[in-house]
ROBAFI-868341 format. One record per residue (C-alpha): x, z, y. Coordinates in steps of 0.001 Angstrom, whole numbers, plus 524288, in hexadecimal, padded with zeros to 5 digits. Layout:
N
XZY/...
This chain:
81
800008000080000/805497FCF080D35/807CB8051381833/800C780584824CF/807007FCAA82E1A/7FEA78022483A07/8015D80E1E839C6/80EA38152983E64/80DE481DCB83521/80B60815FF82851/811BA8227E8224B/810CB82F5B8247E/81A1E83A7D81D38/815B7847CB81AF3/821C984CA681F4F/829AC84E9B82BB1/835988442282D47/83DC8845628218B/84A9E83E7581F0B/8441F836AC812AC/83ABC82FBC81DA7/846E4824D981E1E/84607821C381164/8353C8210B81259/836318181D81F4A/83EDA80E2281852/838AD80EE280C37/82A5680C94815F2/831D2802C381EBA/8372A7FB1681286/82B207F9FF808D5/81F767F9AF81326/827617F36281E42/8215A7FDB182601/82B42803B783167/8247C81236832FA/82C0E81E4F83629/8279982AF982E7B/825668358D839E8/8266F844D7831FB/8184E8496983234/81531857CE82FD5/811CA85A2C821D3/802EB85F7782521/7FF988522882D62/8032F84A68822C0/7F99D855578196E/7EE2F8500482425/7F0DC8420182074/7F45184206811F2/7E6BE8432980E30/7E2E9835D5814FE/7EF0B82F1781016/7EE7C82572805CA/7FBF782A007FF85/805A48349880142/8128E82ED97FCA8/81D158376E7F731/82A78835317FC44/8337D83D3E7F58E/834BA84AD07EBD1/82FEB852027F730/82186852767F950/822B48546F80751/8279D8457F807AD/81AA783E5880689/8169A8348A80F2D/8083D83099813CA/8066C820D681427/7FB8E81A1C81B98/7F73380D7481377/7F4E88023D81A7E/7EEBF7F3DA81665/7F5377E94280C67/7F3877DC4681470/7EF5B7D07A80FD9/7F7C97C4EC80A5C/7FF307BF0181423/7FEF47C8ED81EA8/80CC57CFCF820A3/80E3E7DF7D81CB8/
């Protein structure tokens, strides 16, 4: 599923700014050719949103480093991503 492209914060972590956020904005920038800069969050804003979020990814050992994506559309054939 593709990320939001409207949005400036396709992805939100439930975290505040951790050194591992490198290594999740390349990974973002390289497989959904999506440029977006995780900003830390406090842990309890990101407990308001997770229940409206359609996944909460898990990005490491530590449960702390999960990350809140917002979906966005698959276009049509033909149309660039």
């Amino acid at each position: 599923m593709p990320l939001n492209r409207f949005l400036a914060d396709a992805v939100w972590p439930m975290s505040m700014k951790l050194p591992m956020f490198a290594a999740f904005e390349y990974l973002i920038a390289r497989h959904a050719r999506l440029r977006t800069p995780l900003a830390g969050r406090q842990r309890f804003a990101a407990y308001k949103r997770t229940p409206q979020a359609f996944a909460v990814v898990a990005g490491g050992s530590r449960l702390d480093h999960n990350l809140l994506p917002k979906r966005g559309v698959i276009p049509p054939d033909g149309v660039p991503r």
